[in-house]
DOBADREN-870502 format. One record per residue (C-alpha): x, y negated, z; residue in one letter. Coordinates in Angstrom, 2 decimals. Example, Ala and Ser with C-alpha at 12.3 -4.5 7.8 and 13.67 -1.06 7.14 Angstrom:
BEGIN
12.30 / 4.50 / 7.80 / A .
13.67 / 1.06 / 7.14 / S .
% end
This chain:
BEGIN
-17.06 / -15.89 / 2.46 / X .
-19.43 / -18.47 / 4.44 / X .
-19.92 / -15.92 / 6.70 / X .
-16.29 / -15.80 / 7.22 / X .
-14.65 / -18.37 / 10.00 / X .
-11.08 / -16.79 / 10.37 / X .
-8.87 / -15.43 / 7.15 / X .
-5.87 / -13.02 / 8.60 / X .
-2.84 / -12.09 / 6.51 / X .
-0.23 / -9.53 / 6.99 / X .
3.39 / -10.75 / 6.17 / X .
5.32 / -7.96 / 4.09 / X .
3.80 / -7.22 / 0.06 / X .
0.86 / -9.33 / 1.23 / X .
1.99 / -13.03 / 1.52 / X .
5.54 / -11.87 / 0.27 / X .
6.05 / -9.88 / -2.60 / X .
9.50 / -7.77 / -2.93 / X .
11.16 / -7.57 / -6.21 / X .
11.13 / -3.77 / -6.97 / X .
14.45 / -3.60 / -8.84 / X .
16.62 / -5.23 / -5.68 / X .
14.70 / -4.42 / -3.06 / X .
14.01 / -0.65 / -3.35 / X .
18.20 / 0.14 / -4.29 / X .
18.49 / -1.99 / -1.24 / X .
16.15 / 0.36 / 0.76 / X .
17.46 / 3.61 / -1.16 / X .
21.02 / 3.26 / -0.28 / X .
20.64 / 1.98 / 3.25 / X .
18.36 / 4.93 / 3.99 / X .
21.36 / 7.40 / 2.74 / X .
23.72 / 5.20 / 4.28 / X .
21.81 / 6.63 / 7.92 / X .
21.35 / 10.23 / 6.46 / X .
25.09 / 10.56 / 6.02 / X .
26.26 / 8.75 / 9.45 / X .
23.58 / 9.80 / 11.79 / X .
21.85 / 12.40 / 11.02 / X .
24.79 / 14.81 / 9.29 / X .
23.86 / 15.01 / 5.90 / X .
27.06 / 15.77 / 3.41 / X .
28.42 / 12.49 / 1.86 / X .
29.33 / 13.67 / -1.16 / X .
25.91 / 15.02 / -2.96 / X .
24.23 / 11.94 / -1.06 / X .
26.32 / 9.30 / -1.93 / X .
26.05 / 10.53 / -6.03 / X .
22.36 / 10.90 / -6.11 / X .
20.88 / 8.32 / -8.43 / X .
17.76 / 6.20 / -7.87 / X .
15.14 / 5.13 / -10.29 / X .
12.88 / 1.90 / -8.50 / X .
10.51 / 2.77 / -11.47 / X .
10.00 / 6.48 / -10.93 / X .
7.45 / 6.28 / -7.90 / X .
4.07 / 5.04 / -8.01 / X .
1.63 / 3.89 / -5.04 / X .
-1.05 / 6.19 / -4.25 / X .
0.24 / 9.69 / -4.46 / X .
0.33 / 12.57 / -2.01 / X .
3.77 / 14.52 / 0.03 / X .
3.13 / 18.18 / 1.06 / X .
5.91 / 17.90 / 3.42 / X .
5.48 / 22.17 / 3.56 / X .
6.40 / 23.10 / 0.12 / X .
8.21 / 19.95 / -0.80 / X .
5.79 / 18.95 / -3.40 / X .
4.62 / 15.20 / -4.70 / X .
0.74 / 15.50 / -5.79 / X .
-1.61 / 13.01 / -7.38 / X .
-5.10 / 13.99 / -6.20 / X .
-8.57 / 12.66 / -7.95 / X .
-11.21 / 11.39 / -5.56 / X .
-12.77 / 15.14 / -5.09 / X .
-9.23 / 16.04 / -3.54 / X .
-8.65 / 18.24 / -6.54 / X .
-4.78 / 18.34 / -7.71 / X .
-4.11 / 16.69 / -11.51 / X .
-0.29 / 16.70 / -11.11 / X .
2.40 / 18.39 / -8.98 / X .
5.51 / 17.97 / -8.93 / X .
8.52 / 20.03 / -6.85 / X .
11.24 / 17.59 / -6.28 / X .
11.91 / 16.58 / -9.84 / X .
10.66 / 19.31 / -11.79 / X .
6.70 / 19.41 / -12.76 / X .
4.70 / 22.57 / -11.40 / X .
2.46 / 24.70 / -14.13 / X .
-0.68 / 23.95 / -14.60 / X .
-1.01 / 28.05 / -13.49 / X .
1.19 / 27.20 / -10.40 / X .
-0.53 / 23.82 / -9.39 / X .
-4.07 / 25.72 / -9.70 / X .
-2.72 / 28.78 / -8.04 / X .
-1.39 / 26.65 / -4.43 / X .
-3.89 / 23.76 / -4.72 / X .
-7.20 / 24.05 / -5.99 / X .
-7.95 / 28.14 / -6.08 / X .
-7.93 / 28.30 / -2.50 / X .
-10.30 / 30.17 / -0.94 / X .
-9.25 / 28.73 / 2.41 / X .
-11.03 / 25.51 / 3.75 / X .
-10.54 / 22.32 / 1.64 / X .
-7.21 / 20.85 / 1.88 / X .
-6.90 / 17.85 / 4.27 / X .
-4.52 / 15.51 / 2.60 / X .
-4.74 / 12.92 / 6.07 / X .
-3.83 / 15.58 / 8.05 / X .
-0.27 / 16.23 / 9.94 / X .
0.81 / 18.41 / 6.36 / X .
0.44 / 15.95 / 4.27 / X .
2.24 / 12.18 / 3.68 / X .
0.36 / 9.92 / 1.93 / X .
2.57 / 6.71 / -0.24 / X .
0.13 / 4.23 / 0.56 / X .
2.54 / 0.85 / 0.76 / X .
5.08 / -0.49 / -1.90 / X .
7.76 / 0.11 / 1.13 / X .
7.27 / 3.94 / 0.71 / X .
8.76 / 4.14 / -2.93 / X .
12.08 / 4.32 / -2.23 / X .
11.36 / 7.28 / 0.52 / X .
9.29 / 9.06 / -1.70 / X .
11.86 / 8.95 / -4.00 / X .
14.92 / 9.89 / -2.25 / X .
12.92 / 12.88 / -0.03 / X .
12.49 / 14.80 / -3.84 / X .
16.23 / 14.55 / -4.16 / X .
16.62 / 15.54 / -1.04 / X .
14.61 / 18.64 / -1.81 / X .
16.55 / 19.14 / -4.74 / X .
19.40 / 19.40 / -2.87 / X .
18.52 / 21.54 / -0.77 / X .
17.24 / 24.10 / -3.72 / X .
20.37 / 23.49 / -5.82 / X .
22.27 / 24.62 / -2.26 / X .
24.02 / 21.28 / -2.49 / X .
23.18 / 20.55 / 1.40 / X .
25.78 / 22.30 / 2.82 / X .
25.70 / 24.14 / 6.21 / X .
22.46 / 21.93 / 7.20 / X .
19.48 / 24.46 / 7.12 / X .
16.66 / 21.98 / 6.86 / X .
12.87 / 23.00 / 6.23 / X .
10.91 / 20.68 / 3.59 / X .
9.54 / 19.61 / 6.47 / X .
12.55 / 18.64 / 8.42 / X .
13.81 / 16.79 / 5.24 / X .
10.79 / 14.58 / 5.32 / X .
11.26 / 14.06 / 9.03 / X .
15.04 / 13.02 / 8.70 / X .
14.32 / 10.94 / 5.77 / X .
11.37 / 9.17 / 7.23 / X .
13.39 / 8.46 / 10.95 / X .
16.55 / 7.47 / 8.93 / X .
14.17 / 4.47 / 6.32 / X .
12.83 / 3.23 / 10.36 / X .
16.77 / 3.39 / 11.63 / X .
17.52 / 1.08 / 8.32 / X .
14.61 / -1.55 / 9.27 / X .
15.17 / -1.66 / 12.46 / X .
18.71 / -2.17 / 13.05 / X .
18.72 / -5.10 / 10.83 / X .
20.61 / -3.24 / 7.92 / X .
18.53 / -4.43 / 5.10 / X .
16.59 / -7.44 / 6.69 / X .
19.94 / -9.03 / 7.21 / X .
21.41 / -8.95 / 3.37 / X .
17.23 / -10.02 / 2.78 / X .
18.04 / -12.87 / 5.32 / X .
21.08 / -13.54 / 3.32 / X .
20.03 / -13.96 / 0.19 / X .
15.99 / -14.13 / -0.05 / X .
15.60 / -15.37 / -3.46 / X .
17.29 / -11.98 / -4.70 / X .
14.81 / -9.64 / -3.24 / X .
11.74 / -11.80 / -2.49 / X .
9.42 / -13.35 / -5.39 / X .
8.29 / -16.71 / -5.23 / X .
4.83 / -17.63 / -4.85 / X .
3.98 / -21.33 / -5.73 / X .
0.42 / -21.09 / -5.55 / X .
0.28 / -19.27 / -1.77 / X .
0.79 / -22.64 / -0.25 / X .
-2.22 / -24.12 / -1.62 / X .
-4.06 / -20.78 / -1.23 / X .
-3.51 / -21.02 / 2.69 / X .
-4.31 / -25.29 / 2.46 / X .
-7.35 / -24.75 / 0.75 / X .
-8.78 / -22.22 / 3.38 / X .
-7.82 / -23.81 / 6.12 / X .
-9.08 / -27.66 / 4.84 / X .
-12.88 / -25.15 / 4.24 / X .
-13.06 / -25.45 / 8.18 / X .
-11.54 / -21.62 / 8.42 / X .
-8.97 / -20.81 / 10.36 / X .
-5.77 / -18.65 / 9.25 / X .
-3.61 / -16.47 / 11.49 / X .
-0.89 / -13.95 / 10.41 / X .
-1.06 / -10.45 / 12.34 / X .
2.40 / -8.69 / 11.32 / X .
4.75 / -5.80 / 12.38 / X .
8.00 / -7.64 / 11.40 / X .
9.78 / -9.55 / 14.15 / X .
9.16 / -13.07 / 14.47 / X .
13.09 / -13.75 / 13.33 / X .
12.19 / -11.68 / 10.08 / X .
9.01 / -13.44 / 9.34 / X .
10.71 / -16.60 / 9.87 / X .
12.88 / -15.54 / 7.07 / X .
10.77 / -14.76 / 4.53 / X .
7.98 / -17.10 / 5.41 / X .
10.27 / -20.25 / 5.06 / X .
11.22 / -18.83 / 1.56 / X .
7.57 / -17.74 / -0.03 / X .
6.09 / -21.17 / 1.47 / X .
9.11 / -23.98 / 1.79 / X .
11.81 / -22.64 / -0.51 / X .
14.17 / -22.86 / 2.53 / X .
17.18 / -20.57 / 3.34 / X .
20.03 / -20.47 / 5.57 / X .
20.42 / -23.24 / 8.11 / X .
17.85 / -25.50 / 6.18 / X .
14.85 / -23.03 / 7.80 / X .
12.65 / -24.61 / 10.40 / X .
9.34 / -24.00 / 11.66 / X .
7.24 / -25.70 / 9.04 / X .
6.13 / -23.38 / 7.66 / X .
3.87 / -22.63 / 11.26 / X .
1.73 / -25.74 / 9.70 / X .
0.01 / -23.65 / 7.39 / X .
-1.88 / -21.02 / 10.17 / X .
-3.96 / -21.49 / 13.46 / X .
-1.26 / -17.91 / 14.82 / X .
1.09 / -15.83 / 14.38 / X .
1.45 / -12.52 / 16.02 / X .
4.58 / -10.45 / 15.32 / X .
5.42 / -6.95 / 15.97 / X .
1.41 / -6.07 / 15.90 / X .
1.91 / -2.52 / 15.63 / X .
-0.49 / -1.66 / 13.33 / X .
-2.66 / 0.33 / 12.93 / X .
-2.43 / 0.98 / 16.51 / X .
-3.03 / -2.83 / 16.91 / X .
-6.59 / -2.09 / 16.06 / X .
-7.40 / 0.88 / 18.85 / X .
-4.88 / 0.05 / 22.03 / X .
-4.77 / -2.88 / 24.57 / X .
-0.51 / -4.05 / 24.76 / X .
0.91 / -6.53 / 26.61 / X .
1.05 / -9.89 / 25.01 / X .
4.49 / -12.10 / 24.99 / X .
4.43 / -15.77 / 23.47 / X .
7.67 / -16.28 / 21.59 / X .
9.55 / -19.70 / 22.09 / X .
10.46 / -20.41 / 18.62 / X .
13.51 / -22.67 / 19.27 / X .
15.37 / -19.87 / 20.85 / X .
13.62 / -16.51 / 20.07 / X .
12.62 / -16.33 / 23.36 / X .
9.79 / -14.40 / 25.19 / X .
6.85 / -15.52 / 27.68 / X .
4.91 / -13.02 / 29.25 / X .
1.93 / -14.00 / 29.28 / X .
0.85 / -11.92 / 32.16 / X .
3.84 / -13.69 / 34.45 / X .
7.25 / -12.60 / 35.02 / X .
10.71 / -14.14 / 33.91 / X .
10.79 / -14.72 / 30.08 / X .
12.53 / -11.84 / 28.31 / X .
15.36 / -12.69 / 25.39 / X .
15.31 / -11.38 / 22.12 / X .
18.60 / -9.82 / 20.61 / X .
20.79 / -12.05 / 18.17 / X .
20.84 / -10.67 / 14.87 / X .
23.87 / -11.76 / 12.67 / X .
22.70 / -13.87 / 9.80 / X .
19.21 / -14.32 / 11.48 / X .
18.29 / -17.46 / 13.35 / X .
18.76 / -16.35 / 17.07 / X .
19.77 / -13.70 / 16.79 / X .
-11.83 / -3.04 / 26.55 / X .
-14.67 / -4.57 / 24.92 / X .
-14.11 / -7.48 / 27.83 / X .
-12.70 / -10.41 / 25.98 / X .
-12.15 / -11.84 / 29.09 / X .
-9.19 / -9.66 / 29.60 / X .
-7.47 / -11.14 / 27.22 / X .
-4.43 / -13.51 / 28.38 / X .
-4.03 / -14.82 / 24.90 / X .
-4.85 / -18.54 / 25.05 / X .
-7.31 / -20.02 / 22.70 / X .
-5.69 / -22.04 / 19.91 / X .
-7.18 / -25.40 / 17.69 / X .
-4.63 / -26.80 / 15.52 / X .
-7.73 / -29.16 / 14.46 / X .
-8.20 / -27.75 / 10.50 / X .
-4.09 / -27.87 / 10.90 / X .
-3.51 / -31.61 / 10.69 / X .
-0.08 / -31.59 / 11.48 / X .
-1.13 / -28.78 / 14.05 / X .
2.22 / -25.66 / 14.23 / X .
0.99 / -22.23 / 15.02 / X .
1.96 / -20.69 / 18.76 / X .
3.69 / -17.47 / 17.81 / X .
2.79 / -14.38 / 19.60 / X .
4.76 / -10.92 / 19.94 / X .
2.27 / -7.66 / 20.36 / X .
-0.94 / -7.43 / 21.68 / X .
-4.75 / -6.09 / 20.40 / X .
-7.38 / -7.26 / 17.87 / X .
-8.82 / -8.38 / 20.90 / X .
-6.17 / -10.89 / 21.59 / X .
-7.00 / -12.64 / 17.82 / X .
-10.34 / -12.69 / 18.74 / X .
-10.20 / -14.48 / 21.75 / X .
-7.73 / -17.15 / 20.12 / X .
-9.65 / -17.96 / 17.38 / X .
-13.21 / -17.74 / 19.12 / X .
-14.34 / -14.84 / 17.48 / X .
-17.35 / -13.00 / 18.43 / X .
-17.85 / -10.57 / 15.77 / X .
-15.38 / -8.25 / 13.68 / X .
-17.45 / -9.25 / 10.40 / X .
-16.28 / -13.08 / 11.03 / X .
-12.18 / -12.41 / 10.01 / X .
-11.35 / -11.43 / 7.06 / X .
-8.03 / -9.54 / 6.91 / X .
-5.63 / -9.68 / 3.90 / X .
-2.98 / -6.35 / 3.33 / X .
-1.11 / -4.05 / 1.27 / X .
-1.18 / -0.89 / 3.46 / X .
-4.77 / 1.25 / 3.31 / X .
-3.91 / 3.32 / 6.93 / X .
-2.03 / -0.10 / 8.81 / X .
-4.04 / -2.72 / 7.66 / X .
-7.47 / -1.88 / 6.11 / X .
-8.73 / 1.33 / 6.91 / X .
-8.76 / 0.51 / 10.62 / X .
-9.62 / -2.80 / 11.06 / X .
-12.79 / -2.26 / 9.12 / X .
-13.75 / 1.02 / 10.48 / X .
-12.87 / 0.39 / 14.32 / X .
-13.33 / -3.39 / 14.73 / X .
-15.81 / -4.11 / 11.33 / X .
-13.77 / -6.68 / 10.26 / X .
-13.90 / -7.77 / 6.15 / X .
-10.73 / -6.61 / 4.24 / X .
-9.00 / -7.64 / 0.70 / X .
-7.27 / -5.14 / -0.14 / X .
-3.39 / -6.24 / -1.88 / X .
-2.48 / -4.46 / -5.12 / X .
0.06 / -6.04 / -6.82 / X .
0.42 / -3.42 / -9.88 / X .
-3.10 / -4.51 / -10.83 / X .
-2.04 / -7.27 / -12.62 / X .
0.11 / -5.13 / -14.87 / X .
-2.13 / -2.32 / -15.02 / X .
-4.98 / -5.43 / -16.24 / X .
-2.73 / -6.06 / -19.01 / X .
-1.94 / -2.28 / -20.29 / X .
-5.57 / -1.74 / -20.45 / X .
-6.79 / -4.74 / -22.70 / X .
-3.46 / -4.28 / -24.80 / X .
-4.92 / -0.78 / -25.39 / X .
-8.39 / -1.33 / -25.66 / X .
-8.83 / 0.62 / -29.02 / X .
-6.78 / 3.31 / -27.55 / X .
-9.72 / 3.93 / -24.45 / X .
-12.46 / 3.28 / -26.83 / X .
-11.29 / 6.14 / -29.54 / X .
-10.37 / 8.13 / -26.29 / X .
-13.87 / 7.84 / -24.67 / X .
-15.52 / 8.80 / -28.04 / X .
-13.58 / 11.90 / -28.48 / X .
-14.56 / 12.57 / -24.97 / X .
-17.99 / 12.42 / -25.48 / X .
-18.34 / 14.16 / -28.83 / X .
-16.17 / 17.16 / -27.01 / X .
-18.75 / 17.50 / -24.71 / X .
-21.70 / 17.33 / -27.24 / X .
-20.13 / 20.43 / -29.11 / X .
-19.31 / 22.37 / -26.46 / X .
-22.85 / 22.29 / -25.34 / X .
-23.77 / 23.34 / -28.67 / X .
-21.10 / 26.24 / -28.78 / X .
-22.10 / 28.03 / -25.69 / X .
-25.63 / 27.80 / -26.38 / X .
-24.59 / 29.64 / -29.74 / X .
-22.31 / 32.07 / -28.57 / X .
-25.65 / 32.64 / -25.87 / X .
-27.66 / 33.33 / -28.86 / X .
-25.61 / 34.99 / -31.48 / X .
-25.90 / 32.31 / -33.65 / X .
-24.11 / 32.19 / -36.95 / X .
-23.16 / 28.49 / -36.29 / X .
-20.88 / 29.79 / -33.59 / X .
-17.69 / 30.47 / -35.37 / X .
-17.39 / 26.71 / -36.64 / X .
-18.56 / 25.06 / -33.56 / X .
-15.37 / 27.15 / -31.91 / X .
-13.02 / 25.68 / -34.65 / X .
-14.99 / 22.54 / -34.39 / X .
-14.82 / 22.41 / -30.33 / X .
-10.77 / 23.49 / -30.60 / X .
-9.77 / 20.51 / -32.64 / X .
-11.65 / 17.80 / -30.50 / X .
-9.85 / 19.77 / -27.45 / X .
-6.56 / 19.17 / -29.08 / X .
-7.28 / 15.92 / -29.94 / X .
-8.68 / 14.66 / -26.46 / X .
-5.68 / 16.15 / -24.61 / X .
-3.59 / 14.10 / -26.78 / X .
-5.20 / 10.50 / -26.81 / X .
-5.62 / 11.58 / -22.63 / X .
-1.72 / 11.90 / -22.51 / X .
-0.68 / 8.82 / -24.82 / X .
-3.07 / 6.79 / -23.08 / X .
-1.89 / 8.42 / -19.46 / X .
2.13 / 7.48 / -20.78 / X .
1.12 / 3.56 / -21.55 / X .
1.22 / 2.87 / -18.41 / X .
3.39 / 5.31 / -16.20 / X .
5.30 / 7.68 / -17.73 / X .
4.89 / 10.39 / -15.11 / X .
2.01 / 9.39 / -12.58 / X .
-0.46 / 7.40 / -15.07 / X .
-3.28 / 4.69 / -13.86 / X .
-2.92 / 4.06 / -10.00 / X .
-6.74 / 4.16 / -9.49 / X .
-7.42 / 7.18 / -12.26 / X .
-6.55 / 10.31 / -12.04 / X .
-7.16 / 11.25 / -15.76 / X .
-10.88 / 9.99 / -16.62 / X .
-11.77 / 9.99 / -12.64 / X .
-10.87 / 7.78 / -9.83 / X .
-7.89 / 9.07 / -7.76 / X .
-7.47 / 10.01 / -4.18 / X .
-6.53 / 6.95 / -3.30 / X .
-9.07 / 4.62 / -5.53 / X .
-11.64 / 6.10 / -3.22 / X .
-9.93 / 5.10 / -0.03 / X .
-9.88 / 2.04 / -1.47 / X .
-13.23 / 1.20 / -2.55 / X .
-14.41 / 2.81 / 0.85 / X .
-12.57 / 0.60 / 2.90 / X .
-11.53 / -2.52 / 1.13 / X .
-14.41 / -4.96 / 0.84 / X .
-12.14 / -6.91 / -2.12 / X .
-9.42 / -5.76 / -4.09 / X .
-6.88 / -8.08 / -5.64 / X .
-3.23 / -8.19 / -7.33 / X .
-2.60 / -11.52 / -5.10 / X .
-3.10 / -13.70 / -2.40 / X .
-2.70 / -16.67 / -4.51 / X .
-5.64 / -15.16 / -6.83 / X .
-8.58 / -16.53 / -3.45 / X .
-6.88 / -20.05 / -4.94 / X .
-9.21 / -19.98 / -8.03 / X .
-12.19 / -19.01 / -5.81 / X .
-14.37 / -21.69 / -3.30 / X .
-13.52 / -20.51 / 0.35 / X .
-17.33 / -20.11 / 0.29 / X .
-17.27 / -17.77 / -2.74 / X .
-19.60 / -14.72 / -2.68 / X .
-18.24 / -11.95 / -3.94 / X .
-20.73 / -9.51 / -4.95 / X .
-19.66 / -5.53 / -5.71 / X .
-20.58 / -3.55 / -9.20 / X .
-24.36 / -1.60 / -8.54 / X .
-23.58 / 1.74 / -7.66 / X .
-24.47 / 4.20 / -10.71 / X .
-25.02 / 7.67 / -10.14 / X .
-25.18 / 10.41 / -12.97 / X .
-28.94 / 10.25 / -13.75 / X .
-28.60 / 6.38 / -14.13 / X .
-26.06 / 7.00 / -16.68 / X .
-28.14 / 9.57 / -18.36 / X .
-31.20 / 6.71 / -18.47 / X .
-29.11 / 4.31 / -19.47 / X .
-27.57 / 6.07 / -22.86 / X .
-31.75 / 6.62 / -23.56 / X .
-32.21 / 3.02 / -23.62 / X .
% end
């Protein structure tokens, strides 16, 4: 972290954290809400579906083809499939997924949808109703593809966001759907009183930030918001764009915060931003860059300029970066806000995993559980060594190591499903798939430098922390290790 000069955060499930229960019914209905009114779907089996915020998990995999959600291990082989609501056989999940003689599947390609962000729970969720609608016949005259279902549902969640259906009843009431942070304050004063400076990079609207910012950091709602909160970074930029922020050049507006108002920055007549009921008004060459260079002075009574848009090259030249490595950028979402700023620009990441903390817990409190799990494992193994070099050799010890080698297979499966069901009842560990790391544990630890369950945890840290990674182990180190 010494190495670091500028800390970057994005807004949504990184410095704010939704409150599943409120927030994902919020998202749910407002989504069918669109479905019904524009895009045709029948009212009736829509408006009756039912919605469980605890049902979907982070991490797992559409197939937007067959209408299947997957959770895939790290060597993109299938564990569990499900069709809509109803599990596929272990026979049937081998038979479409990992007996292929075809090339490997591509789960980032166009086929495939991955739920990478907290936001995408409520989708995920309401696309396998929708496709068990459409199998039940309940959809009416619409003849939609699995496909076309995921397209519809997908359009009609954007539709809800951005016609302010659920950011105004968020605007209206924050403290029901937003958690509070006490800590995040100090977090963001201790980084920037290291010397480091601390921008925001976004793709809500500045009148949406405003929102929730001047709720996580202030406590402040309806007309007692003000800007602040804007004390606490060196920018903001809203409406970034991401992940496209990181590869394309776009024009760069400064937004007048006392009316909402835009500056091009590039000259021409300042644009106006649309009122919103309930919301407060409504190349390489980093000498291309219009964006002017900011110094709040460590933030000593220093406010943030606000920006709208714009490129990673835009930050940099603010903040008087040269290199990628010098930011460190803070976010929930592995495609918008990790993946390509490290790969494309090199800069640091922390990776945001809120169900950490709760997954942290369900481990210790099941400690025994792993430990008697891990020993049946290995014994398993040990015997069925020994049984298939008997049944090789015709050896009289091979009828007993088979009822041996049954019993320990009985018994693994069923410490691997009790310990599986302590901590999600249908989808397991986020970062396991079973006794390996999932698909998505391995785009994490490939792209986030730091993983954490919250902002507020860098607070316990020194800004100029090191923060030094597990040695890598492969198989024969594990095999010298256990002959120590």
């Amino acid at each position: 972290m010494k190495h670091v000069t500028c800390v970057g955060f994005d807004c949504d499930y990184t410095l704010a954290s939704y409150v599943p229960e409120t927030f994902e019914t919020l998202a749910h209905a407002e989504t069918v809400n669109k479905l019904v009114k524009n895009f045709g779907y029948p009212e009736g089996p829509l408006r009756s579906l039912s919605f469980d915020p605890s049902l979907m998990v982070r991490g797992l995999v559409i197939d937007k083809e067959r209408g299947n959600m997957l959770k895939v291990d790290r060597h993109k082989y299938v564990k569990l499939a499900y069709h809509g609501f109803t599990p596929l056989t272990r026979d049937d999940r081998i038979a479409v997924y990992n007996a292929t003689t075809d090339s490997p599947l591509d789960f980032q390609s166009s086929r495939f949808a991955m739920v990478d962000t907290l936001f995408s729970l409520a989708e995920a969720h309401l696309y396998m109703s929708l496709v068990e609608l459409k199998d039940d016949g309940k959809l009416g005259s619409l003849e939609k593809s699995y496909a076309e279902l995921y397209r519809d549902s997908r359009a009609a969640v954007d539709l809800a966001h951005r016609d302010g259906s659920i950011k105004r009843q968020i605007a209206a009431d924050p403290a029901k759907y937003i958690f509070p942070d006490p800590l995040l304050a100090k977090t963001l004063k201790s980084l920037r009183a290291s010397g480091k400076k601390v921008f925001i990079a976004t793709n809500s609207f500045y009148d949406f930030t405003h929102v929730v910012l001047n709720f996580v950091l202030e406590g402040k709602t309806g007309k007692d918001r003000d800007d602040g909160w804007l004390e606490y970074f060196d920018a903001v930029v809203t409406a970034a764009g991401k992940p496209r922020f990181f590869t394309e050049r776009k024009d760069l507006f400064e937004v007048r915060t006392e009316d909402f108002s835009l500056i091009n920055l590039e000259g021409g007549s300042p644009m106006l931003s649309i009122e919103e009921e309930d919301l407060p008004g409504g190349a390489d060459d980093l000498m291309a860059s219009t964006a002017p260079a900011v110094d709040n002075e460590g933030g000593a009574g220093g406010k943030a300029r606000v920006f709208q848009g714009g490129s990673w090259h835009d930050v940099h030249r603010m903040l008087g970066v040269k290199s990628g490595s010098e930011i460190l950028y803070v976010g929930d979402h592995i495609y918008g806000d990790v993946l390509r700023s490290k790969r494309d620009q090199g800069w640091r990441t922390l990776l945001v995993l809120p169900e950490l903390q709760t997954e942290i817990e369900v481990a210790e409190q099941n400690r025994e559980l792993h430990e008697r799990l891990m020993a049946v494992q290995k014994e398993r193994n040990h015997v069925e060594d020994l049984h298939e070099s008997a049944a090789y050799c015709r050896s009289p010890d091979e009828p007993e190591l088979a009822r041996r080698l049954e019993s320990l297979v009985a018994e693994h499966k069923c410490l691997l499903e009790d310990y599986h069901d302590k901590f999600h009842k249908t989808w397991g560990q986020l970062m396991k798939t079973g006794y390996k790391a999932s698909f998505y544990a391995g785009l994490a630890s490939r792209y986030s430098c730091v993983y954490t369950s919250h902002v507020s945890n860098l607070l316990w840290y020194s800004p100029n922390a090191t923060f030094k990674s597990l040695a890598d182990r492969l198989v024969h180190d594990e095999v010298l290790h256990l002959s120590d």
